[in-house]
gemmi code that builds the backbone of each chain (N, CA, C; Angstrom):
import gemmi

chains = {
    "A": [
        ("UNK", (0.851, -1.193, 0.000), (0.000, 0.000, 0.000), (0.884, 1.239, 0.000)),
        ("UNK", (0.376, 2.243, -0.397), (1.336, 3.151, -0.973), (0.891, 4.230, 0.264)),
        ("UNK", (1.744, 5.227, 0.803), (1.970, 6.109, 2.114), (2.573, 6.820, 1.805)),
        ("UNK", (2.222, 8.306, 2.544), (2.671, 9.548, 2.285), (3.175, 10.157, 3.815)),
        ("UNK", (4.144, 10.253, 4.636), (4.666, 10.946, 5.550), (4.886, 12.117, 5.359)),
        ("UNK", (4.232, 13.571, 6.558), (4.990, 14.664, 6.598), (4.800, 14.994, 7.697)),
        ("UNK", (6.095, 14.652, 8.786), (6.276, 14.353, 9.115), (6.139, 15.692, 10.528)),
        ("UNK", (6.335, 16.927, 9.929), (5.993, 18.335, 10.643), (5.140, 18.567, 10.237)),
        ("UNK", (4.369, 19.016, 11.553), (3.093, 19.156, 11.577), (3.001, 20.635, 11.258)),
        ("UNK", (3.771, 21.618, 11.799), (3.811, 22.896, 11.964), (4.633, 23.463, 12.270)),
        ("UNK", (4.874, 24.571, 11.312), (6.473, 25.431, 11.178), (6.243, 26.702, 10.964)),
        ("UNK", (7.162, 27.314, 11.971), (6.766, 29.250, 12.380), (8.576, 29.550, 11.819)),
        ("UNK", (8.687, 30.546, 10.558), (9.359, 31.183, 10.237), (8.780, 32.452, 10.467)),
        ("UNK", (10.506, 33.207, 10.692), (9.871, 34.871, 10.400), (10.460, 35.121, 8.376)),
        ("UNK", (9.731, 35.986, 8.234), (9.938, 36.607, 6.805), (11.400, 36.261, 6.303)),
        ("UNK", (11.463, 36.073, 4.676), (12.700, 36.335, 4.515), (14.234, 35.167, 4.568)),
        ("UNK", (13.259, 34.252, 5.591), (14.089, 32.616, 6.005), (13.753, 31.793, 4.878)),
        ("UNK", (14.770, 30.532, 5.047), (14.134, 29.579, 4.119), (13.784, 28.521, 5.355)),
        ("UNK", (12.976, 28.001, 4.070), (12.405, 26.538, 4.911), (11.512, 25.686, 3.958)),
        ("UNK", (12.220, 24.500, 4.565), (12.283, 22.879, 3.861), (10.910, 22.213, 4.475)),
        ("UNK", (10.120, 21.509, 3.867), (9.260, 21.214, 4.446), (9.604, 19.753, 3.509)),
        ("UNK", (9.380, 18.512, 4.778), (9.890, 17.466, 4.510), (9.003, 16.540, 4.322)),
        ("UNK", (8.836, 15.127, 3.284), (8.026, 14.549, 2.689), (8.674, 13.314, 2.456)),
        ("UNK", (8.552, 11.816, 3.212), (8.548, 10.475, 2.814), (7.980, 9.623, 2.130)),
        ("UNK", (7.724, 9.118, 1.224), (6.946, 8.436, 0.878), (7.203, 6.701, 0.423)),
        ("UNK", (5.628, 5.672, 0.486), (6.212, 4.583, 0.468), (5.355, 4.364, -0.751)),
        ("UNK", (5.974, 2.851, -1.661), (5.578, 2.600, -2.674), (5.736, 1.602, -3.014)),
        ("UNK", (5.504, 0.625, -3.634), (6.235, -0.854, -3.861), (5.803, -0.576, -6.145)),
        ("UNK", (5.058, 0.623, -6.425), (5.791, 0.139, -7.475), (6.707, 1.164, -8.179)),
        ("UNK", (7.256, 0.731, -9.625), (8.194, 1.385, -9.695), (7.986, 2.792, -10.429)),
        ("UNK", (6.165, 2.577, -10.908), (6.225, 3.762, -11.993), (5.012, 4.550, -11.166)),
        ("UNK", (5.459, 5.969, -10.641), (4.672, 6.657, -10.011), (5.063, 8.091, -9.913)),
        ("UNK", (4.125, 9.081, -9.318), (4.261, 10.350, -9.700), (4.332, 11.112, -7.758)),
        ("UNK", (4.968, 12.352, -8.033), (4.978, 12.933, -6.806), (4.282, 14.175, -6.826)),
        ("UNK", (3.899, 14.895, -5.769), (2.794, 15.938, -6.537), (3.454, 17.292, -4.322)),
        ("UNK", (3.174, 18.109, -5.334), (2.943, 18.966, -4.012), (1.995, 19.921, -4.241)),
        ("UNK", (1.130, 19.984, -3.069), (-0.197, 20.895, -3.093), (-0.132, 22.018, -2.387)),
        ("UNK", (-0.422, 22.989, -2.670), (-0.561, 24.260, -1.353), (-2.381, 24.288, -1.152)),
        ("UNK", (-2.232, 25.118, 0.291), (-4.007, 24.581, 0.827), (-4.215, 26.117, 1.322)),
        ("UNK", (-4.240, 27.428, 0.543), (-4.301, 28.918, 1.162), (-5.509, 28.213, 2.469)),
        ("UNK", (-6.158, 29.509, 3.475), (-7.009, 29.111, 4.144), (-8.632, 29.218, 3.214)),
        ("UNK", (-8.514, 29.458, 1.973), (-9.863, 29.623, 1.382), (-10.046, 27.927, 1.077)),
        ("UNK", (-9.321, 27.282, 0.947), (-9.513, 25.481, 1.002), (-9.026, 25.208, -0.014)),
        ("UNK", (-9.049, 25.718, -1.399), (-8.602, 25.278, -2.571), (-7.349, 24.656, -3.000)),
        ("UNK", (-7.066, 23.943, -2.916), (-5.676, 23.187, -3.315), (-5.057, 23.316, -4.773)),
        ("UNK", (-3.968, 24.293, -4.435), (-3.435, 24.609, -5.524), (-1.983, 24.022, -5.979)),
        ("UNK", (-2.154, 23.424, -7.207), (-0.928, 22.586, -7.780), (-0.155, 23.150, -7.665)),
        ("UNK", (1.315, 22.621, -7.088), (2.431, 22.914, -7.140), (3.613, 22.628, -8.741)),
        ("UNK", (3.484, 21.406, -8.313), (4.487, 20.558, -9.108), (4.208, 18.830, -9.241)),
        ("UNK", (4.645, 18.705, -10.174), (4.745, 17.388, -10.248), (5.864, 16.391, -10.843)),
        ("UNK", (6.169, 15.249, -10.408), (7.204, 14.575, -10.838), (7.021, 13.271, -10.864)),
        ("UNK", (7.859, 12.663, -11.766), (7.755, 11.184, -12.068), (8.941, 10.224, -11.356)),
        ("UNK", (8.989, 9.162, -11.361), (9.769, 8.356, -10.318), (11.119, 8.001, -11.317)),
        ("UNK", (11.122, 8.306, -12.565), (11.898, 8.439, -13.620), (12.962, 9.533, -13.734)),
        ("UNK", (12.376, 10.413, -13.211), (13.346, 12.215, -13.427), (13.577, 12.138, -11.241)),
        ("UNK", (15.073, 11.897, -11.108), (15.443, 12.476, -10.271), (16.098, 13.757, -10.263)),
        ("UNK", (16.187, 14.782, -11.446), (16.738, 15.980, -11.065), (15.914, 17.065, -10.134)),
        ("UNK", (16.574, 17.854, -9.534), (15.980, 18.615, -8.731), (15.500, 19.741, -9.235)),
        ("UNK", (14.358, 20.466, -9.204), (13.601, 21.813, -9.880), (13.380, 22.868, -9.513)),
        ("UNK", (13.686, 23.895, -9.908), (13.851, 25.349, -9.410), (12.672, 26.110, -10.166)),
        ("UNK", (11.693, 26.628, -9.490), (10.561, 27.503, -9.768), (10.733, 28.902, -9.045)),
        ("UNK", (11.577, 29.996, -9.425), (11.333, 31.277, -8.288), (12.165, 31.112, -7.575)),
        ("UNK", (11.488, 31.191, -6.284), (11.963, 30.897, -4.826), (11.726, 29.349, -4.527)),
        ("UNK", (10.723, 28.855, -5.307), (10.769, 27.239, -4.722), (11.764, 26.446, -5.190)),
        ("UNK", (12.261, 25.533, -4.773), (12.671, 24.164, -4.851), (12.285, 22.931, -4.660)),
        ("UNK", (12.408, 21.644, -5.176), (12.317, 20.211, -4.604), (13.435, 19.258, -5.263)),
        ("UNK", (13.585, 18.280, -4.219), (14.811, 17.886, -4.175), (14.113, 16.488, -3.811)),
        ("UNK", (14.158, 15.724, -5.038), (14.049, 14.056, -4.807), (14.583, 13.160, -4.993)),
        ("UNK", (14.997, 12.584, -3.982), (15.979, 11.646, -3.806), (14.781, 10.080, -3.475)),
        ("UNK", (15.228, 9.456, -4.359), (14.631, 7.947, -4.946), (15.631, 7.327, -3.661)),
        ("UNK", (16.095, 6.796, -3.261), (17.279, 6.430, -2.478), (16.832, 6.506, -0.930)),
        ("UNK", (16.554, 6.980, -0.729), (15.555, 7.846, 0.531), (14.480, 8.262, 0.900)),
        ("UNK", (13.548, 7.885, -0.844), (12.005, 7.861, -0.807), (12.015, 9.576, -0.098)),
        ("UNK", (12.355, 10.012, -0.695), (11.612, 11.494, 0.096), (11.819, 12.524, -1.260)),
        ("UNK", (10.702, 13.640, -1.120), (10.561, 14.977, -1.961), (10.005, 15.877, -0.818)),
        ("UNK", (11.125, 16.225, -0.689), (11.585, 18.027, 0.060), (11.334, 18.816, -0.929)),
        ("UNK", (10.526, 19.808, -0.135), (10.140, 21.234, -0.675), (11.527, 22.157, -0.401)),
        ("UNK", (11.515, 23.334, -0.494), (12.287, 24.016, -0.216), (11.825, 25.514, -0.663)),
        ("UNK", (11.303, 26.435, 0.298), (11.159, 28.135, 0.098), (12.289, 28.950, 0.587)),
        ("UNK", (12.742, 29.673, -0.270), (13.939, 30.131, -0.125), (13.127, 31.434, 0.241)),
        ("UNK", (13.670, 32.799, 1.236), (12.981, 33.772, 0.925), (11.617, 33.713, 1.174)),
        ("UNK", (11.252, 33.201, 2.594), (9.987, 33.299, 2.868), (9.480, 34.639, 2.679)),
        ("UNK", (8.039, 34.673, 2.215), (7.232, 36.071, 2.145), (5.861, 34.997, 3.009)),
        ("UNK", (5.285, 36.276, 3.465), (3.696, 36.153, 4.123), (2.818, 35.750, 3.568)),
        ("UNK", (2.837, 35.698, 2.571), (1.433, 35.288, 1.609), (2.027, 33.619, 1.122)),
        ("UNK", (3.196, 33.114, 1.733), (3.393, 31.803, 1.766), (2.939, 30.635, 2.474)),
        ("UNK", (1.912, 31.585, 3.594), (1.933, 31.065, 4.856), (0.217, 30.147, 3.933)),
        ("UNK", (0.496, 29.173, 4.486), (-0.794, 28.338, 4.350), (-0.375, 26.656, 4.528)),
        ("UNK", (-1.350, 25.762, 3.809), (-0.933, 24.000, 4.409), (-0.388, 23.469, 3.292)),
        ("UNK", (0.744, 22.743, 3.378), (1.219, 22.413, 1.904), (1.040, 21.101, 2.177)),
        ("UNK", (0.898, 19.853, 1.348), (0.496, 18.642, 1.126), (1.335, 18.217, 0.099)),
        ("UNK", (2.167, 16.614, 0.400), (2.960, 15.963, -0.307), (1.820, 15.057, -0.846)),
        ("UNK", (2.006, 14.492, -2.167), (0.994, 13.421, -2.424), (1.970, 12.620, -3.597)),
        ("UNK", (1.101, 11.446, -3.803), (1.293, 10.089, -4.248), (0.636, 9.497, -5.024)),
        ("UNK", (1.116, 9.438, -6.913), (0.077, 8.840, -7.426), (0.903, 7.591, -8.109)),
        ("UNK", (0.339, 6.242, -7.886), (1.263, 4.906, -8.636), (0.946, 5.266, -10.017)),
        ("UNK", (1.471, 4.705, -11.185), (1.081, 4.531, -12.262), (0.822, 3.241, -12.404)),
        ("UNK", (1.354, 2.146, -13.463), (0.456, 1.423, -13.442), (-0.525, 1.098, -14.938)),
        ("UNK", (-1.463, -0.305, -14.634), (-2.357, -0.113, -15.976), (-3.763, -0.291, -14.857)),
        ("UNK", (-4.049, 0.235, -14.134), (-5.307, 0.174, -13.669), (-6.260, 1.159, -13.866)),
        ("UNK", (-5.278, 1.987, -14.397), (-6.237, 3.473, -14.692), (-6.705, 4.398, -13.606)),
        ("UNK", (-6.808, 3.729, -12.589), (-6.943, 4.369, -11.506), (-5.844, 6.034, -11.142)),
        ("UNK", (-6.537, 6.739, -10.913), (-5.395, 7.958, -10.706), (-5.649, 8.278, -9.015)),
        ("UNK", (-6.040, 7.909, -7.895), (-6.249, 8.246, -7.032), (-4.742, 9.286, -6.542)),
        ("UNK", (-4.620, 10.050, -5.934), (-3.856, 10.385, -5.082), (-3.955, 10.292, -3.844)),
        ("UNK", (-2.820, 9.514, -2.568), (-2.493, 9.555, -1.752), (-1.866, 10.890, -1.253)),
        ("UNK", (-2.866, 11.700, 0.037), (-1.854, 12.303, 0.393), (-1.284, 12.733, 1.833)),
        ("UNK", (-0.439, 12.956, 2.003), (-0.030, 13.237, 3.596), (-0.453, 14.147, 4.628)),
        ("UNK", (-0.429, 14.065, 5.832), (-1.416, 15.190, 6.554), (-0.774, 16.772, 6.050)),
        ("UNK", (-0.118, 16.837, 5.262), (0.005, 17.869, 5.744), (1.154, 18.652, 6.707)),
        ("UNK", (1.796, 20.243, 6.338), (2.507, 20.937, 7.019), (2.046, 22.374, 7.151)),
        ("UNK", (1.347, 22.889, 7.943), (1.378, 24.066, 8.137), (2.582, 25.432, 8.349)),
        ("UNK", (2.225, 26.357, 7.520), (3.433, 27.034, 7.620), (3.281, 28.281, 7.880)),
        ("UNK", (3.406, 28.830, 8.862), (2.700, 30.204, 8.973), (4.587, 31.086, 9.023)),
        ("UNK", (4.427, 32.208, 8.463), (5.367, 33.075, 8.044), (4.790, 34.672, 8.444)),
        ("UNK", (5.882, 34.834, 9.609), (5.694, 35.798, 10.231), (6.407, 36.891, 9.784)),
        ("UNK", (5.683, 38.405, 9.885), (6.472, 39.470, 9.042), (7.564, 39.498, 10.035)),
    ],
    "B": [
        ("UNK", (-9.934, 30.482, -19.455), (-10.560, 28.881, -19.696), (-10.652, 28.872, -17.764)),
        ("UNK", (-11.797, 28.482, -17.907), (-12.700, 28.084, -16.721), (-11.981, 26.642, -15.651)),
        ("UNK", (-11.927, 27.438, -14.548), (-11.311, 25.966, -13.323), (-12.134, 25.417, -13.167)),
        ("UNK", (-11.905, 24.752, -12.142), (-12.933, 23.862, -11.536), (-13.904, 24.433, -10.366)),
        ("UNK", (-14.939, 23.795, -10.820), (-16.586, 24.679, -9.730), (-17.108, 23.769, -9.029)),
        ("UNK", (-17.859, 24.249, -8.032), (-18.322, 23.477, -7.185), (-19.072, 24.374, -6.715)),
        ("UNK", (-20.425, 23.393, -6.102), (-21.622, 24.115, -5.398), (-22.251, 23.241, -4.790)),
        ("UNK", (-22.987, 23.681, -3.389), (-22.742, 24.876, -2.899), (-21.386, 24.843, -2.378)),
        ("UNK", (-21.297, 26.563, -1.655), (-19.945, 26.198, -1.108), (-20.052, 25.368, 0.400)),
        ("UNK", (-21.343, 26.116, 1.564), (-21.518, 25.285, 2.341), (-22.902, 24.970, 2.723)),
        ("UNK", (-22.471, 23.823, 3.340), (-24.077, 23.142, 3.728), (-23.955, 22.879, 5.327)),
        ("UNK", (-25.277, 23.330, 5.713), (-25.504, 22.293, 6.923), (-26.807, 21.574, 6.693)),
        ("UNK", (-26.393, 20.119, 7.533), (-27.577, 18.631, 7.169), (-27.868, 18.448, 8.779)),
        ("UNK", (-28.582, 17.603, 8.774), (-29.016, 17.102, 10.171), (-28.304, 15.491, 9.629)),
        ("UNK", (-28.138, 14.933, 11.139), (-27.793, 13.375, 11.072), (-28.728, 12.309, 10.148)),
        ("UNK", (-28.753, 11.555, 9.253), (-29.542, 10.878, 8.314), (-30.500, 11.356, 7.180)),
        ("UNK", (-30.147, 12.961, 6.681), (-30.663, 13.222, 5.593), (-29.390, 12.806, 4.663)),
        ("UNK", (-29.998, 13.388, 3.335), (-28.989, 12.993, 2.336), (-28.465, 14.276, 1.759)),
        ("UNK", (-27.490, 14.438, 0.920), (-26.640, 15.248, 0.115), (-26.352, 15.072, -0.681)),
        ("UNK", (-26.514, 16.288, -1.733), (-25.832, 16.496, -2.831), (-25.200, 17.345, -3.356)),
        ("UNK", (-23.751, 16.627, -3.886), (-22.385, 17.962, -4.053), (-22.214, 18.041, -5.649)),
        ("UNK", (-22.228, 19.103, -6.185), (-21.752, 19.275, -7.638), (-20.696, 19.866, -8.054)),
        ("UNK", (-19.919, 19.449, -9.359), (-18.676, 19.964, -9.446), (-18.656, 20.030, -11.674)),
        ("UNK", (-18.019, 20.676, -11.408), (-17.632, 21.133, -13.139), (-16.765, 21.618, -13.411)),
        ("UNK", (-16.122, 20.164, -14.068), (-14.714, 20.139, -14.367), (-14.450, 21.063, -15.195)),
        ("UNK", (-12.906, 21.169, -15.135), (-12.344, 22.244, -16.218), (-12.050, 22.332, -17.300)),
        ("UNK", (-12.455, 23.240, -18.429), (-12.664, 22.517, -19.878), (-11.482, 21.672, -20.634)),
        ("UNK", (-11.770, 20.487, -21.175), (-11.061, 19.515, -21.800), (-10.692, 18.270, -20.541)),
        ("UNK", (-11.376, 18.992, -19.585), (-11.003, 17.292, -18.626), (-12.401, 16.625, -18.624)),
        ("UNK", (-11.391, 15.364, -18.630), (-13.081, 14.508, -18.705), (-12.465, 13.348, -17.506)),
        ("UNK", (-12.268, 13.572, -16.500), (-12.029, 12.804, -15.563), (-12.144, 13.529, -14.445)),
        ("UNK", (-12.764, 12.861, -13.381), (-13.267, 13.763, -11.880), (-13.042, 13.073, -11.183)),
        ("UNK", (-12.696, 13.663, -9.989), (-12.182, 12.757, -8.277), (-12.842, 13.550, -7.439)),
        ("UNK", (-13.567, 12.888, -6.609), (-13.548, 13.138, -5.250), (-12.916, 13.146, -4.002)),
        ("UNK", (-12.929, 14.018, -3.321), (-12.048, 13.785, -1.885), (-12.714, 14.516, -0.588)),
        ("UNK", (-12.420, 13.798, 0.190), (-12.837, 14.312, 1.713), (-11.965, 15.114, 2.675)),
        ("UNK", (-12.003, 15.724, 2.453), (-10.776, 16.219, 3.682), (-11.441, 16.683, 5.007)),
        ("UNK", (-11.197, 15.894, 6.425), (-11.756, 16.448, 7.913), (-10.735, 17.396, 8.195)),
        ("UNK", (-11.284, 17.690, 8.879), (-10.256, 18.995, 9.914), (-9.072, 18.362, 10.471)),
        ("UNK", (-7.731, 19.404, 9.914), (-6.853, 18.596, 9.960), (-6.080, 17.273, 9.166)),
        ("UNK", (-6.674, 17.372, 8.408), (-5.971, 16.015, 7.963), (-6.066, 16.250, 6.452)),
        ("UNK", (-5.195, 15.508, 5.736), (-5.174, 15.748, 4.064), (-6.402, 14.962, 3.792)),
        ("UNK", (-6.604, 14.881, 2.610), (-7.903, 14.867, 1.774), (-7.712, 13.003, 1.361)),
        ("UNK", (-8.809, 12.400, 0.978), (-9.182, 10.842, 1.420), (-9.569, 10.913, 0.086)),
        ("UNK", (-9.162, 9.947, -1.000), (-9.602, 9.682, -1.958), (-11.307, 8.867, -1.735)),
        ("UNK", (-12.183, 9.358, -2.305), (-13.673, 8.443, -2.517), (-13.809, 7.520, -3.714)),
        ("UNK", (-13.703, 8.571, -4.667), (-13.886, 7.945, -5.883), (-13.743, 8.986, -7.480)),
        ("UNK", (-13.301, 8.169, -8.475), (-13.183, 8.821, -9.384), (-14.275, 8.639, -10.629)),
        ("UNK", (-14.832, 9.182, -11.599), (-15.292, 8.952, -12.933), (-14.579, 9.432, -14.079)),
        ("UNK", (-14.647, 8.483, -14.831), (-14.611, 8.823, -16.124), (-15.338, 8.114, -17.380)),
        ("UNK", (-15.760, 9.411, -18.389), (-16.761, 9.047, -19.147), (-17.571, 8.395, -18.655)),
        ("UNK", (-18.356, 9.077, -17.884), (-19.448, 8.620, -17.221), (-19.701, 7.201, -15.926)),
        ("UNK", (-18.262, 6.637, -16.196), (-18.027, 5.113, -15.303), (-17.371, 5.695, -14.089)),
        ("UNK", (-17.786, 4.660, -13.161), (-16.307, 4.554, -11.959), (-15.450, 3.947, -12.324)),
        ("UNK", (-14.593, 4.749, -11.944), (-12.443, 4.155, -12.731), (-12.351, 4.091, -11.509)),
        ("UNK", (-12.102, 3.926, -9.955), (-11.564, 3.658, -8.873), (-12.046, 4.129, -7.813)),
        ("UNK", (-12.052, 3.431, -6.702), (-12.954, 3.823, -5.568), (-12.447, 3.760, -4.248)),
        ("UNK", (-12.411, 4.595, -3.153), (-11.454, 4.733, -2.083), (-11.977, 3.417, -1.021)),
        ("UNK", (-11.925, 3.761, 0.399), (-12.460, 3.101, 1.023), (-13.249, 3.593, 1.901)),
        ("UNK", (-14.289, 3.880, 0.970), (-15.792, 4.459, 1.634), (-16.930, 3.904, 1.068)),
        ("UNK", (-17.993, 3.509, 2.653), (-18.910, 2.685, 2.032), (-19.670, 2.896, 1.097)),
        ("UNK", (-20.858, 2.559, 0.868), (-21.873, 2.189, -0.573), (-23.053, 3.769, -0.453)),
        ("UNK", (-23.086, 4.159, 0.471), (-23.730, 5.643, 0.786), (-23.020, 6.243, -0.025)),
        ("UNK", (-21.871, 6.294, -0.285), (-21.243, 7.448, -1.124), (-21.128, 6.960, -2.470)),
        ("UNK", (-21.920, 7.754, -3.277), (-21.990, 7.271, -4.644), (-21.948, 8.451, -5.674)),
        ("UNK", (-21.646, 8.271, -6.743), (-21.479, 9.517, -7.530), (-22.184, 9.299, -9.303)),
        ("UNK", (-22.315, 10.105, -9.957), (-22.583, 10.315, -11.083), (-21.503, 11.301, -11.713)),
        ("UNK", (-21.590, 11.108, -13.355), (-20.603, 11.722, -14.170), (-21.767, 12.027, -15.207)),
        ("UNK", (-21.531, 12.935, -15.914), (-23.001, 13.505, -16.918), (-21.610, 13.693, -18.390)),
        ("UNK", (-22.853, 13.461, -19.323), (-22.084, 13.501, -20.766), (-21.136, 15.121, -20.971)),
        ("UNK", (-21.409, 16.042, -19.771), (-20.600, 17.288, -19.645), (-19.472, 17.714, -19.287)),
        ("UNK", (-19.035, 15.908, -18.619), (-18.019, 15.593, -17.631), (-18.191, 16.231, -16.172)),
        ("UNK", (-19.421, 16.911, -15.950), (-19.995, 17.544, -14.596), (-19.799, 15.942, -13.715)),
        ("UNK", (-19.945, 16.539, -12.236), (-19.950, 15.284, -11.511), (-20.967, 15.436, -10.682)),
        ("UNK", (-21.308, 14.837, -9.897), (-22.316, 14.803, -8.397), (-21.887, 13.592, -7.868)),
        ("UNK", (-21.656, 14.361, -6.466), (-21.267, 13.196, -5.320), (-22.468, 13.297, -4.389)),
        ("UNK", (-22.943, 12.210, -3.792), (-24.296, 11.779, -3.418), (-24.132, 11.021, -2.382)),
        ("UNK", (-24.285, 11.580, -0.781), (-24.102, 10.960, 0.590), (-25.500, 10.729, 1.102)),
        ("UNK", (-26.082, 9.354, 1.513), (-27.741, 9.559, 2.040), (-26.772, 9.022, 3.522)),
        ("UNK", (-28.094, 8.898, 4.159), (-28.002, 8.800, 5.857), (-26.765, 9.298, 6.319)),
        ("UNK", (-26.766, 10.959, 6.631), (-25.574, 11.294, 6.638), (-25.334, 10.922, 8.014)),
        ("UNK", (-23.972, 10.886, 8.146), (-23.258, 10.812, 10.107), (-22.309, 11.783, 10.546)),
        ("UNK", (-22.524, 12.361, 11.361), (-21.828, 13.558, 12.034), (-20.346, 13.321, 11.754)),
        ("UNK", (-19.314, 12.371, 11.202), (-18.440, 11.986, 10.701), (-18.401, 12.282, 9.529)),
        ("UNK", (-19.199, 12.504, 8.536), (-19.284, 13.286, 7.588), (-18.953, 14.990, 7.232)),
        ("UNK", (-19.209, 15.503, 8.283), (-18.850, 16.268, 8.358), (-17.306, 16.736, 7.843)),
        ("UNK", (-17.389, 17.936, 6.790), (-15.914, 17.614, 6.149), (-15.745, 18.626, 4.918)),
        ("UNK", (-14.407, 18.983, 4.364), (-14.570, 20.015, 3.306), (-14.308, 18.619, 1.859)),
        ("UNK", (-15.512, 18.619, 1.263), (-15.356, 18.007, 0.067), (-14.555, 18.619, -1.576)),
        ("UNK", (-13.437, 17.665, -1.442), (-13.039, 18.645, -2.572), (-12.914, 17.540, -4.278)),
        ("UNK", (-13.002, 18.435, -5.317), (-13.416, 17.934, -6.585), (-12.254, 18.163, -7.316)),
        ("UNK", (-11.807, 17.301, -7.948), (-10.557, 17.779, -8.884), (-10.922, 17.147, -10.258)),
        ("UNK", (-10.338, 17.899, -11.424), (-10.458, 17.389, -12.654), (-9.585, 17.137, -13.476)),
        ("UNK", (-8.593, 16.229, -14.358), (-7.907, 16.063, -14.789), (-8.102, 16.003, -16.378)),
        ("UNK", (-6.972, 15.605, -17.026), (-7.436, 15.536, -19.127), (-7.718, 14.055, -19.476)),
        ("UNK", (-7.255, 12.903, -18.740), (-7.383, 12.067, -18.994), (-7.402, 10.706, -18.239)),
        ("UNK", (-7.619, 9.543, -18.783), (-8.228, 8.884, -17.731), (-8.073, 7.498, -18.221)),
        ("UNK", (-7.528, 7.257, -18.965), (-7.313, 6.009, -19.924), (-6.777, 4.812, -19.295)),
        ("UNK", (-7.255, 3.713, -19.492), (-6.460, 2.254, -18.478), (-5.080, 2.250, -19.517)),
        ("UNK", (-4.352, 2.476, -18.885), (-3.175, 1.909, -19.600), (-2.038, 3.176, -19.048)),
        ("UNK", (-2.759, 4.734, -18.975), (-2.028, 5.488, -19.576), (-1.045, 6.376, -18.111)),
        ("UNK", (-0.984, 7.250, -18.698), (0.455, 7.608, -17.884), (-0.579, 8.940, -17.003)),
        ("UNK", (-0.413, 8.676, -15.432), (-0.891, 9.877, -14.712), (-1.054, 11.195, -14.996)),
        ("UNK", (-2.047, 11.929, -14.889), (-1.942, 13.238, -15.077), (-2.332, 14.122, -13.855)),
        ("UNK", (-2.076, 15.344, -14.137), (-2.039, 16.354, -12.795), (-3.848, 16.654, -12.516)),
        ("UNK", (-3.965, 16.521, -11.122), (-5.558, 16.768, -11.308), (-5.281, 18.251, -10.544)),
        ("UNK", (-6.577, 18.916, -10.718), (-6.841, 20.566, -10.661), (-7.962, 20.113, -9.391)),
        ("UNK", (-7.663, 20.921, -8.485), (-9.035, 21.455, -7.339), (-10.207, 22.219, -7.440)),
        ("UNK", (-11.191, 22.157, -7.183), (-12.066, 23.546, -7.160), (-11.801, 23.701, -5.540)),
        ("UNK", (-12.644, 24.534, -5.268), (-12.608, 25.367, -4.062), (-13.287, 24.159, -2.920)),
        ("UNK", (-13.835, 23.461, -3.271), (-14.689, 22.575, -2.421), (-15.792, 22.968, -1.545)),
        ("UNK", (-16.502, 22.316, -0.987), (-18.206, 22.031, -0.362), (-17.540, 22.131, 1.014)),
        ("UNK", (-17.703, 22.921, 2.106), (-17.756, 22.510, 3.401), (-19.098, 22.080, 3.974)),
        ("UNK", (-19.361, 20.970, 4.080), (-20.696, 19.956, 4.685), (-20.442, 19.749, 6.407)),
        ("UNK", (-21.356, 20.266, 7.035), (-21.637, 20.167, 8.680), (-22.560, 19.170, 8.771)),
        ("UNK", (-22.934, 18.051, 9.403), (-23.715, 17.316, 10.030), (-24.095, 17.369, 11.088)),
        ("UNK", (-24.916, 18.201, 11.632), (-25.786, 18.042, 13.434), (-26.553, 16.730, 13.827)),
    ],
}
model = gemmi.Model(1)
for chain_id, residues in chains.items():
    chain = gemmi.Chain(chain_id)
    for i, (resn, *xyz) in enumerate(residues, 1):
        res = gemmi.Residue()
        res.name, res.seqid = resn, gemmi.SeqId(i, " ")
        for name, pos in zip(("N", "CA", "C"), xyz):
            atom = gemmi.Atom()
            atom.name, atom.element = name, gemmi.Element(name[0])
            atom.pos, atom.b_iso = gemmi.Position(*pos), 0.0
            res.add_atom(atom)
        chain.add_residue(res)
    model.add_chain(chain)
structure = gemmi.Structure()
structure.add_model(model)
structure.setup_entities()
């Protein structure tokens, strides 16, 4: 069965810091996708990124980063340059590939990040 | 080009009436998911459609049932509700949905917050 760890529950930066928000995940197969969500407080879950279990290079968007290491089962976020309007719930998730067609995503509780001016 | 919708935004039910959640996917997706998310916690796969079928189903009982319309619109459909129900329902829509084929990124709408007394 496939599992999503995150592992901090809740993280208080002030402005301007970086911060890693950390993500395990389990899987037994080999072809699957990684996904990160942001959760503002209006509820809407907004796509981050996504990646395949194929591409371990690491990706630079802005100020974001992620860094996946197959080896260690984990995809770390990374905000360089916290700003305030960063502050909300970010969510690691988990989709197998596969021929079942099924696309469910697995995803993890969750990291709250509140970013203080 | 139009996201994903959902209505209403919230409801309150009493314990053992029924519900109904609607969602409209974003143009060119013809695949829809449901998810539950309680307070606190990431979001619970229910179930998905495409072209009108169920392609995969979480682990929630037979009360929770859904429809897919030739519009790719969805409706998720809870009878005898339980104060455990209670929850922000969220709808995502993706482009494709094919047994065989390679994952794609699904999109959020804003989601249903549903109260049960």
């Amino acid at each position: 069965a496939q599992k999503v760890t995150q592992a901090q529950t809740e993280i208080s930066v002030v402005e301007k810091e970086d911060v890693t928000l950390d993500c395990v995940y389990e899987t037994r197969d080999t072809t699957y996708y990684l996904f990160w969500y942001k959760q503002p407080p209006s509820g809407e879950l907004v796509f981050l990124i996504r990646r395949n279990s194929f591409d371990e290079q690491n990706e630079i968007s802005g100020r974001y980063s992620w860094n996946f290491q197959k080896s260690t089962s984990s995809f770390n976020f990374t905000i360089t340059a916290s700003q305030v309007v960063d502050s909300a719930v970010y969510f690691c998730a988990l989709s197998e590939g596969g021929y079942t067609g099924r696309r469910a995503l697995t995803f993890g509780s969750g990291t709250r990040l509140q970013v203080q001016p | 080009e139009t996201g994903v919708t959902q209505s209403p935004t919230h409801l309150i039910k009493t314990r053992g009436q029924q519900v109904t959640l609607r969602c409209s996917s974003q143009s060119g997706h013809n695949t829809v998911s449901w998810y539950q998310q309680a307070l606190g916690q990431g979001p619970q796969f229910i179930f998905q459609y495409y072209r009108e079928e169920e392609n995969g189903r979480g682990n929630f009982p037979p009360r929770f049932s859904g429809l897919q319309f030739p519009n790719y619109s969805s409706e998720l459909n809870v009878n005898a509700l339980e104060l455990d129900d209670s929850a922000l329902y969220l709808c995502a829509s993706s482009p494709s949905g094919r047994l065989g084929g390679s994952t794609d990124t699904q999109y959020f709408g804003p989601g249903t917050r549903l109260t049960v007394l």
